[in-house]
C-alpha positions in Angstrom: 14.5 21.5 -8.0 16.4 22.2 -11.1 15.4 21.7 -14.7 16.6 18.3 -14.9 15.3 16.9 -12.1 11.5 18.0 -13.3 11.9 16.9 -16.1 12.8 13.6 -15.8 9.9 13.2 -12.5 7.6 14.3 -15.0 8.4 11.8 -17.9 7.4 9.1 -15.3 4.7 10.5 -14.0 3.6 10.9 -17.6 4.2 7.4 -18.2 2.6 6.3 -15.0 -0.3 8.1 -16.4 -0.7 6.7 -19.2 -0.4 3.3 -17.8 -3.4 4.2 -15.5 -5.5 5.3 -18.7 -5.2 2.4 -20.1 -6.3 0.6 -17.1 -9.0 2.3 -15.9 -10.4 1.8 -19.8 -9.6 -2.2 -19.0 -11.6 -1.8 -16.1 -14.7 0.0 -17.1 -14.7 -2.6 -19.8 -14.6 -5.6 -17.8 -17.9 -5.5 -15.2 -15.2 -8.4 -13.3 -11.8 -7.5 -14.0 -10.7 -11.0 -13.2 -7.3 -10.6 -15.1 -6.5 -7.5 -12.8 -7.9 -9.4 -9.7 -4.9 -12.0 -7.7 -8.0 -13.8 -5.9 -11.5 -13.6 -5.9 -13.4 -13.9 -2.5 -15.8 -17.2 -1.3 -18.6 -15.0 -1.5 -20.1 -17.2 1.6 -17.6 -15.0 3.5 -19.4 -11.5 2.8 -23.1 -12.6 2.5 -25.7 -11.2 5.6 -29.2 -11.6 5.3 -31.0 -8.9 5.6 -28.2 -6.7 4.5 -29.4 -3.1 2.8 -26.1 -2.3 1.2 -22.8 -4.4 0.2 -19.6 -2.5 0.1 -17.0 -3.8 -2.0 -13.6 -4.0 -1.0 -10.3 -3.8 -3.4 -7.8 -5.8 -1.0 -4.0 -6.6 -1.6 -2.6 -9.8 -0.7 0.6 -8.3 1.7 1.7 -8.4 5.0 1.3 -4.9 5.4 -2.5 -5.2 5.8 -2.3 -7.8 8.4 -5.2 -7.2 10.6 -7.9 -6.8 7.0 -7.0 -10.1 6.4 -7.4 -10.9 9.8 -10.8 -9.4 10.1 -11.6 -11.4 6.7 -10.4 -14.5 7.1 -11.3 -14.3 11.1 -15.1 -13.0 10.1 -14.8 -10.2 12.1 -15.7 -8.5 8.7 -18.5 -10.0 8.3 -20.0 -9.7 12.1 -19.2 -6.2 12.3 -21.2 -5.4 8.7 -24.1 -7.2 9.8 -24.1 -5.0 12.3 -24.8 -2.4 10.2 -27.0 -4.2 7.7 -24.1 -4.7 5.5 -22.4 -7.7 3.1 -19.6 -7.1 1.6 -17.6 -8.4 -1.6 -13.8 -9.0 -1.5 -11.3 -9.4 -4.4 -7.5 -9.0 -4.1 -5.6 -7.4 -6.5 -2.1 -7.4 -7.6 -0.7 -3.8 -6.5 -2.2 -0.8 -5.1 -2.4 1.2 -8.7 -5.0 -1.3 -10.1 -6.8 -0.9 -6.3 -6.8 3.3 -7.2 -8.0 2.2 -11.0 -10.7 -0.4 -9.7 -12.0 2.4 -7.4 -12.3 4.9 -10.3 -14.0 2.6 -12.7 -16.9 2.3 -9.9 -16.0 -1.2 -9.4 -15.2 -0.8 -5.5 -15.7 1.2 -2.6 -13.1 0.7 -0.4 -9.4 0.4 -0.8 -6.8 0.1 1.0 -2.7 1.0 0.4 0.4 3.0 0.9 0.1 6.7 1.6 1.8 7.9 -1.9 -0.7 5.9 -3.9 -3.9 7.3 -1.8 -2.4 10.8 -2.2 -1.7 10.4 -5.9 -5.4 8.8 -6.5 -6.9 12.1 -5.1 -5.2 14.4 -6.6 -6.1 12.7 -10.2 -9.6 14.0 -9.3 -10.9 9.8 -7.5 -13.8 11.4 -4.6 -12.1 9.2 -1.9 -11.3 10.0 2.1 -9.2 8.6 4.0 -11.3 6.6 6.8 -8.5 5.0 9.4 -4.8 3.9 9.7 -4.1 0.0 8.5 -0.1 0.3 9.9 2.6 2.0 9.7 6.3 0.7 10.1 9.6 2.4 9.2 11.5 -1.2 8.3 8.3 -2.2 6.8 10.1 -0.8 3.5 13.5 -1.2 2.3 16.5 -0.7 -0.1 17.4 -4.4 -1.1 20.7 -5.6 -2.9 22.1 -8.8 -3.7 23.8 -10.5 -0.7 27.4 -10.5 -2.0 27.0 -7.0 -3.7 29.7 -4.2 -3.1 27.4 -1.3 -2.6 28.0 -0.5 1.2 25.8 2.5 1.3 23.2 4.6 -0.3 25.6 7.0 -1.3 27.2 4.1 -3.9 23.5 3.8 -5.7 25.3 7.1 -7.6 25.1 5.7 -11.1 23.6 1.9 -10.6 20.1 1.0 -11.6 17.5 0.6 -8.8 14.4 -0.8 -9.4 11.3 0.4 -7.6 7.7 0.7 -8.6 6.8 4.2 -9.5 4.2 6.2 -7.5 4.5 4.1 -4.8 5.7 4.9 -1.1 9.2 3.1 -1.9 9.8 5.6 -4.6 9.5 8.4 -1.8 11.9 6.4 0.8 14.5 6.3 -2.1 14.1 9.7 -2.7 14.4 10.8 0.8 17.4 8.4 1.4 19.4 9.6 -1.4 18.9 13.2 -0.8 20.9 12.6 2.6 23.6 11.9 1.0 23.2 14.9 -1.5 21.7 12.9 -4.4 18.5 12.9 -6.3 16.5 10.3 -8.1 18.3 11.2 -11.6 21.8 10.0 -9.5 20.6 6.7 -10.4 18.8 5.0 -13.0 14.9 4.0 -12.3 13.5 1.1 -13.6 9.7 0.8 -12.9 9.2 -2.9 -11.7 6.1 -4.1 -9.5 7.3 -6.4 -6.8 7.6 -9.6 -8.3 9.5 -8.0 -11.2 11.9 -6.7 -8.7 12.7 -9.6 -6.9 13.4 -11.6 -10.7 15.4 -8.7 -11.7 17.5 -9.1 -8.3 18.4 -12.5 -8.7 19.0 -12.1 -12.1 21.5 -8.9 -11.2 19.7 -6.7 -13.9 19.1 -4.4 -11.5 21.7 -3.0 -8.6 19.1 -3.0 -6.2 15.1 -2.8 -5.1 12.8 -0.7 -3.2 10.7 -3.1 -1.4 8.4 -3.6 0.9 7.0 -7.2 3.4 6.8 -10.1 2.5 9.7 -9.4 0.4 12.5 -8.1 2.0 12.0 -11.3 4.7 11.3 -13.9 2.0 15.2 -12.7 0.5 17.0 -12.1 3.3 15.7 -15.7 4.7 16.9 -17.2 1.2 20.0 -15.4 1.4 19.1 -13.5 -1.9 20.0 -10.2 -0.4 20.4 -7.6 2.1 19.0 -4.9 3.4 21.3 -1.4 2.5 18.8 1.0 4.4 15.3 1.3 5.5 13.0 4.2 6.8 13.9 4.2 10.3 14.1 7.9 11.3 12.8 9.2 7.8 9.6 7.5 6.7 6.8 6.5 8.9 5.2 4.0 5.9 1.9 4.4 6.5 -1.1 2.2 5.5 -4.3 3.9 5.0 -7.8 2.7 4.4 -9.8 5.0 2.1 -13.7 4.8 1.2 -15.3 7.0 -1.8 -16.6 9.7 -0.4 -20.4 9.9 -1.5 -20.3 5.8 -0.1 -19.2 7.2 3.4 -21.2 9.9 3.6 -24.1 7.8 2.5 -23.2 4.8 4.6 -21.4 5.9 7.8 -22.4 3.6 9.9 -20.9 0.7 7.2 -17.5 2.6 7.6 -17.5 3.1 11.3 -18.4 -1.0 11.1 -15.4 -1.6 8.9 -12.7 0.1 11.0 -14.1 -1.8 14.1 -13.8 -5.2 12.6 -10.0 -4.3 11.2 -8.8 -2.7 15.1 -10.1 -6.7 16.5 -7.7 -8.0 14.2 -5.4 -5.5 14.8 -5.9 -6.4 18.3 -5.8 -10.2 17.5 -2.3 -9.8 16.0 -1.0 -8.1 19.1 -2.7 -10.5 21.6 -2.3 -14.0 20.1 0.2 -13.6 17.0 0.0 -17.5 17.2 -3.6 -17.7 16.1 -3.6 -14.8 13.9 -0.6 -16.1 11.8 -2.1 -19.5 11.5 -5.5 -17.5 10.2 -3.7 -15.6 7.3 0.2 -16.5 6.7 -1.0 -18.8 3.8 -2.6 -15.7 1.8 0.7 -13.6 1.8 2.7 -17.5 0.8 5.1 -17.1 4.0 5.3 -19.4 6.5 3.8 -18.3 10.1 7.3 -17.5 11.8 8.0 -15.6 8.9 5.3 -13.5 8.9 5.6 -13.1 13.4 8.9 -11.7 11.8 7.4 -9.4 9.8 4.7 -8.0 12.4 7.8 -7.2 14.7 8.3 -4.4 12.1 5.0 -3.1 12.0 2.5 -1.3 14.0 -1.2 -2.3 13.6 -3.7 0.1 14.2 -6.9 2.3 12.7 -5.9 5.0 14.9 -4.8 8.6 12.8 -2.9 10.4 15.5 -1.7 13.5 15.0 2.1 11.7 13.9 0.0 9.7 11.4 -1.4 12.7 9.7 1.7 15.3 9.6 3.7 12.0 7.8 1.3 11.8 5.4 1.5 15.9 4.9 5.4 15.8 4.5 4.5 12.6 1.8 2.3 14.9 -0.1 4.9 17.7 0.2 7.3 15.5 -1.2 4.9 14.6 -3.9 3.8 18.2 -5.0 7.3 19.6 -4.5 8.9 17.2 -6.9 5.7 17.0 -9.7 4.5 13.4 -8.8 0.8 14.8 -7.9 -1.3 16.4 -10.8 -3.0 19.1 -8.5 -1.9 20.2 -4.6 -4.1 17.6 -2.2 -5.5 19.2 1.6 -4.7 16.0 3.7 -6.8 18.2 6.0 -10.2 17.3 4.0 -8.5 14.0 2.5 -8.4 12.2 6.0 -12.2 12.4 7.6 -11.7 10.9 11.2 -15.0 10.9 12.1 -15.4 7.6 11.4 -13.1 6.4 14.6 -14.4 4.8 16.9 
């Protein structure tokens, strides 16, 4: 990597840093974050009596996570936890950074996300392990631009502005896209959008294109906003991970193992009777249920870490390190703990 090139990945990881300072000090100054949070849970949904311990649970409200929602919304959640003594409190934030900074301020538990986000929370020092696969899916995650745009390959992104959210797992698929065609992220010009933003700045044409992820790239394809120009097929795995704090793990295994079991029956839902499972949680990702069916034909759900799993998430932390995302090296070997399978 030349001189350039580390200098400009470590201008946004600097920025990205800072962002998340500022964040984790909203946080630890808010005992609800409520202006951080996209929906609070009906508490109804997590209460056991006779619970010992309540683990609370930073969700996001996307397609990716399928079968959590399913296992929320389904109350496998809540079966499985009482199981184990356990209640549980659910609010749904707005991206996985504020799920990393909620976990740091000691205001959840349990998160779940992309592998570049968990990887990048770690090495900022957060005690978390990874517990158990949520999916994975190589067209899960796209390169989006406008319908009627000339760019007919990744190799014309030379020069245009692409807007992707920093630090997450679409910043390493445009990475590793461009770099097949000889080109690095300082070939085009990055603008740091979260999803939403992205999808305004792609109408609007203020960006060339997006780095995006489900519901997304169905929702503008559907409405004939834009195309897909390339995904992760044969590159990027996409992985969705569940991670715990440690000392909660370690302190309440049999909570975690209860967790995973309760997210592989909606796993196992999903695959079974899409129908039903659609019905149960299309409305809390604002697609229709075909839609969503759509989606799930590009993703595998699972809490299984096979041995594929794991080494994609090692070549994502390579990436990372290699190109001075991560602030210290991460062992994925002691990051993912898989003895909470079942």
């Amino acid at each position: 990597m030349n001189a350039s090139t580390r200098s400009s990945l470590a201008g946004r990881v600097i920025k990205a840093a800072a962002t998340a300072v500022a964040l984790v000090m909203t946080l630890a100054a808010c005992s609800s974050p409520s202006a951080l949070i996209a929906n609070a849970s009906d508490k109804s949904k997590g209460s056991n009596s006779g619970s010992t311990t309540t683990v609370r649970i930073a969700a996001q409200p996307y397609p990716l996570y399928s079968d959590i929602w399913v296992a929320y919304e389904e109350g496998y959640l809540k079966e499985e936890l009482a199981k184990a003594k356990a209640s549980f409190t659910w609010d749904s934030f707005k991206s996985g950074p504020l799920v990393n900074e909620a976990v740091a301020a000691g205001n959840a538990d349990v998160g779940y996300m992309a592998d570049l986000p968990a990887i990048i929370a770690k090495s900022t020092g957060q005690d978390i392990s990874i517990v158990s696969n949520v999916a994975y899916g190589e067209k899960a995650l796209a390169v989006l631009v406008p319908k009627d745009s000339p760019i007919k390959s990744v190799a014309d992104l030379k020069g245009k502005k692409v807007g992707y959210a920093v630090g997450s797992y679409a910043e390493h698929l445009l990475a590793l896209l461009l770099s097949k065609d000889g080109l690095t992220l300082n070939d085009v010009t990055s603008a740091n959008l979260s999803a939403d933003d992205q999808v305004a700045a792609l109408q609007n044409k203020s960006v060339d294109a997006i780095v995006i992820w489900e519901q997304y790239i169905t929702k503008l394809e559907d409405d004939g906003t834009a195309r897909v120009l390339a995904d992760g097929t044969g590159i990027k795995r996409g992985n969705m991970i569940t991670y715990f704090t440690t000392d909660y793990a370690k302190q309440h295994p049999e909570v975690v193992k209860a967790y995973n079991r309760a997210v592989q029956r909606g796993a196992d839902l999903i695959n079974k009777d899409p129908d039903k499972a659609a019905a149960a949680v299309s409305k809390d990702f604002g697609v229709s249920a075909d839609q969503l069916k759509t989606i799930w034909t590009r993703l595998t759900f699972t809490t299984k870490l096979e041995s594929a799993d794991i080494d994609a998430i090692k070549q994502v932390e390579d990436f990372a390190w290699k190109n001075g995302i991560l602030k210290s090296e991460v062992d994925v070997d002691k990051l993912i703990d898989t003895s909470y399978q079942n």
